[in-house]
C-alpha positions in Angstrom: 32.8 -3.0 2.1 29.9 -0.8 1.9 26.4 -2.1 0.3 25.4 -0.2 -2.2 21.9 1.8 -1.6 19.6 2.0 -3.7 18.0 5.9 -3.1 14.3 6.2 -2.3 13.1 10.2 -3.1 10.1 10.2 -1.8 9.2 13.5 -3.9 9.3 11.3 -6.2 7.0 8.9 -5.1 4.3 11.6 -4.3 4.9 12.9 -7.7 4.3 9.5 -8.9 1.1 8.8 -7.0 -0.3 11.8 -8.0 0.1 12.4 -11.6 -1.3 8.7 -11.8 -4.3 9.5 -10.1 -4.8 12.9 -11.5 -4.5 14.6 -7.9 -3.9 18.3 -8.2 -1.4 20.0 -5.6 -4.5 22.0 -4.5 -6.6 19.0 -4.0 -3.8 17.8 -1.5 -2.8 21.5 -0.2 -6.4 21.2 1.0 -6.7 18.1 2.4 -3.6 19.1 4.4 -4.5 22.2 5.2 -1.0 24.2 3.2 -0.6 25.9 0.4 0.2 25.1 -3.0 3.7 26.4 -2.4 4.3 23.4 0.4 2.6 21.0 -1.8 5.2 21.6 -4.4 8.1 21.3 -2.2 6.9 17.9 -1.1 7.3 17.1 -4.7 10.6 17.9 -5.1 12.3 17.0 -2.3 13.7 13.7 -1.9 13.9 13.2 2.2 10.2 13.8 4.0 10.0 13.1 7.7 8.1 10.1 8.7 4.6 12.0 10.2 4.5 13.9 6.9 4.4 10.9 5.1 1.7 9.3 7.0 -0.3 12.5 7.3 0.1 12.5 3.5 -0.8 8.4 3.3 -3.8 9.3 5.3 -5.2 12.2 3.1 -4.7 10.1 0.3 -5.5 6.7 1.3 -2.4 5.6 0.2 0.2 3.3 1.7 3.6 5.6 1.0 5.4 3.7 3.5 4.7 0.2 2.0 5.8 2.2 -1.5 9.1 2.6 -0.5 9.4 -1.5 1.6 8.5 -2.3 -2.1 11.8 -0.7 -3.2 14.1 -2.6 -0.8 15.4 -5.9 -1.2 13.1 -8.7 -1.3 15.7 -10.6 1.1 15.3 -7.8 4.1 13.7 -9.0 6.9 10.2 -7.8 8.3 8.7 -7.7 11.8 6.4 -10.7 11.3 5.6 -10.0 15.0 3.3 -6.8 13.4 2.1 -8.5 10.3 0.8 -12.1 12.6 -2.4 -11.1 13.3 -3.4 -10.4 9.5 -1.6 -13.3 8.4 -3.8 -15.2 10.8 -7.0 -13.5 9.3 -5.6 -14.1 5.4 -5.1 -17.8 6.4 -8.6 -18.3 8.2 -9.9 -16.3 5.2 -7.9 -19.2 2.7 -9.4 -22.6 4.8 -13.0 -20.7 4.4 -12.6 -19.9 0.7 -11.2 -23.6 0.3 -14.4 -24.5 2.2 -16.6 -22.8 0.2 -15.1 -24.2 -3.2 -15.6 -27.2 -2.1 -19.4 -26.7 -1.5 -20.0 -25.2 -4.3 -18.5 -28.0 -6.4 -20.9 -30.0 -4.4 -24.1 -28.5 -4.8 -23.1 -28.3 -9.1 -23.2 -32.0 -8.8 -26.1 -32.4 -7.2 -27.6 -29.6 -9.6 -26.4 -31.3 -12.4 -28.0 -35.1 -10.9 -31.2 -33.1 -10.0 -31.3 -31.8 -13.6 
């Protein structure tokens, strides 16, 4: 038996993003470099190819792809192999900030003794 799918229109994530942020098609038409007319038809279509939609993530500093990952399944799997090194970073970043609290609690007390 077939899973049902939930549908991911990418029109109407652009559409989304873009009312939300108050970006005019112009504004985007020229970051692109098309017209107006092209900008529009982004809008409204539901199926954009892959490079469009990262040459539109990069105009707009927005993550479109993690926009529609959001919109699957929390249970679908992920490439972890592609997300390590960050996950590396965020958990070095965790030990120092767990570090740092604990310095700072310290040099309160002693503040507070000094006082």
């Amino acid at each position: 038996m077939k899973t049902e799918q939930k549908k991911i229109d990418m029109g109407e994530l652009l559409s989304f993003y873009m009312e939300s942020r108050f970006v005019r098609g112009e504004q985007l038409a020229n970051l692109l470099g098309r017209t107006g007319q092209t900008i529009s038809k982004y809008r409204t279509t539901s199926v954009m190819r892959s490079d469009m939609i990262a040459e539109i993530s990069y105009a707009l500093k927005h993550n479109f792809f993690q926009d529609m990952a959001n919109l699957l399944p929390a249970e679908f799997t992920v490439n972890t192999e592609l997300n390590s090194n960050n996950q590396r970073y965020m958990d070095q970043l965790q030990e120092e900030n767990k570090v740092l609290k604990i310095q700072n609690e310290l040099l309160i007390q002693l503040n507070r003794k000094g006082s």
